[in-house]
N, C-alpha and C positions, 0 to 999 in steps of 0.2 A: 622358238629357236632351239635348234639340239645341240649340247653341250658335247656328249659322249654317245655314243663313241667317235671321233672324229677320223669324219669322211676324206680320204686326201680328194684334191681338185684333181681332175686327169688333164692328163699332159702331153706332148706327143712326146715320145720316150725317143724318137730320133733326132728329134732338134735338140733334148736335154739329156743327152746320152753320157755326160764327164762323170766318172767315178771321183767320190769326195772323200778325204781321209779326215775320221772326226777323232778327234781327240780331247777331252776322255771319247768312249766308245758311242754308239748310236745310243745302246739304253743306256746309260745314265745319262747323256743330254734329253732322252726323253722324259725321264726319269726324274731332271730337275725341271723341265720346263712345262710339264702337265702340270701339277699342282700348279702353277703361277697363271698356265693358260686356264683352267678352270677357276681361281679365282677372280682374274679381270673377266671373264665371260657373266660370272656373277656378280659382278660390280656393276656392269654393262648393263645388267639386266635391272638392278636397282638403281643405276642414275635413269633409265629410261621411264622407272616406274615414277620418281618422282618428278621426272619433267613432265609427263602428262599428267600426274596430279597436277601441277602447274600452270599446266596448259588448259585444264579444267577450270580451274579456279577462276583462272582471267578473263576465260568464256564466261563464268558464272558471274563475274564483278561488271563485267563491259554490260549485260542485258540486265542487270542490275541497277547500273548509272543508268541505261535508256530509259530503263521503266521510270526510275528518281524523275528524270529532264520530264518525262511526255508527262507525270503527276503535278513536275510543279508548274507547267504550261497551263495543264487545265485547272489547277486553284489559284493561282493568277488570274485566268478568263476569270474564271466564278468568280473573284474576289470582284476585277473590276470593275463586272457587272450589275453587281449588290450594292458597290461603293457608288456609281452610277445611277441604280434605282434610287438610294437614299436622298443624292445631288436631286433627282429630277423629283423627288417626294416633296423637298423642303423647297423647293422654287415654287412647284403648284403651291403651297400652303401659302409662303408668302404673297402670291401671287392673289390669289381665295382672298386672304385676309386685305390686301389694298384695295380688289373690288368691293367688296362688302364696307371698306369705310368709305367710299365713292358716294 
């Protein structure tokens, strides 16, 4: 975005035809109001810069959490699975061991 030199917007010069009487004169309202219009232009430009750092960040935390959720989905599965083999390990055994004293 360009700060300077600033471009006026065109206008139809018939429909805004009223002559203004500024007081103080045209340059010194320019005079004071540059400086302040290039400082919020550069304010502008750093709150923009750090809402998209922010706006990064939150992208980067949200695929962050998906990845945490879809990891702890599958060591859940895996855990169950293992917890499960163990269950069906120790019923065959017990099972082994009553026939054999049959």
């Amino acid at each position: 975005r360009q700060i300077l030199p600033i471009v006026p917007k065109e206008v139809d010069e018939e429909k805004y035809s009223a002559e203004y009487l500024y007081e103080p004169s045209r340059g010194e309202v320019l005079e004071q109001i540059l400086p302040k219009h290039i400082n919020v232009q550069i304010f502008r430009a750093l709150l923009e810069s750090v809402a998209s750092e922010h706006g990064a960040r939150m992208t980067a935390m949200d695929s962050a959490s998906k990845n945490a959720s879809e990891m702890i989905d599958k060591l859940t599965l895996q855990y169950n699975r293992a917890r499960q083999a163990a269950i069906t390990k120790e019923l065959m055994e017990i099972i082994s061991g009553a026939e054999s004293i049959k």
